[in-house]
N, C-alpha and C positions, 0 to 999 in steps of 0.2 A: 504494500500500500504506500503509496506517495502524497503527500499533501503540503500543501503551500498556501499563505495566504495573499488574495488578490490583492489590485489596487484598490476595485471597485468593486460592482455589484456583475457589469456585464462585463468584463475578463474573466471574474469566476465562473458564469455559467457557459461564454465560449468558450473557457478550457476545458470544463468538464466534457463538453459538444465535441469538442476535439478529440478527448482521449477516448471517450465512447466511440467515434467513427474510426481509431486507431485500436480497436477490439479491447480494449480497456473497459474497468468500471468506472463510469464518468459520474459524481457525485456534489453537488452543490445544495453552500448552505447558506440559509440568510435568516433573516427576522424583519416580520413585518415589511416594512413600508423598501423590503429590497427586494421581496417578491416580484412588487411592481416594477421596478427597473429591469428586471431578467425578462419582461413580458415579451417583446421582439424576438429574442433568443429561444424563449419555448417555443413560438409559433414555427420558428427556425427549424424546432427539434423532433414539432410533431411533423411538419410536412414532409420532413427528410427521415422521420419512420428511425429518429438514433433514440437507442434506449438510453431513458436518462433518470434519474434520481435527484429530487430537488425536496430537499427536505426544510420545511418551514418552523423556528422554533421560538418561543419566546423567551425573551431575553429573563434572567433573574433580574428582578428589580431591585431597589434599595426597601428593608424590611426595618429602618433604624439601627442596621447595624450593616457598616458599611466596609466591607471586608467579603474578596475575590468574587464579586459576582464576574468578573470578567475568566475566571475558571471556570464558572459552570458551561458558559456559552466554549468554551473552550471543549470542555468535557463532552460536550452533546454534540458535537460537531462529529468527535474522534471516535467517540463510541459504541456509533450506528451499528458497527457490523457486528457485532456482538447480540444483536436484537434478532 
C-alpha cells in the first residue's frame, strides 16, 4: 500500500483515477465540503467505468479538549483496509 498526501482535493482523486487505470487500488479521502471539489473527477471515473473508492468521513471535532483530533482523521484514512 502506498499513500501520500495531496495538495488538494482534485490531485487526490486524479491520482487515485490514475492508479486505478494502472491496475492499482485507487482510494480517496476527504471530509465534507471536499466531496464536492472531487465532483468532475467522479463523473471522470464513472464514464471511464475505473473502479474507484472515495470514502467520505467526518472530521473529529473539538469536544473541549483539544488534543490530536488531526490523528483521528489521520487514522481513518489508513485504516480502511482492515474493515
Amino acid at each position: 500500500m502506498r499513500t501520500f498526501q495531496a495538495e488538494d482535493e482534485i490531485a487526490a482523486i486524479t491520482s487515485a483515477i490514475g492508479a486505478a487505470y494502472g491496475g492499482a487500488l485507487g482510494v480517496t479521502t476527504s471530509s465534507g465540503p471536499g466531496i464536492a471539489l472531487k465532483g468532475e473527477a467522479m463523473g471522470l471515473a464513472v464514464m471511464l467505468e475505473i473502479p474507484l473508492v472515495i470514502v467520505n468521513i467526518q472530521r473529529g471535532g473539538p469536544s473541549g479538549f483539544a488534543y490530536k483530533t488531526e490523528q483521528k482523521r489521520f487514522d481513518a484514512g489508513l485504516l480502511w483496509k482492515k474493515w
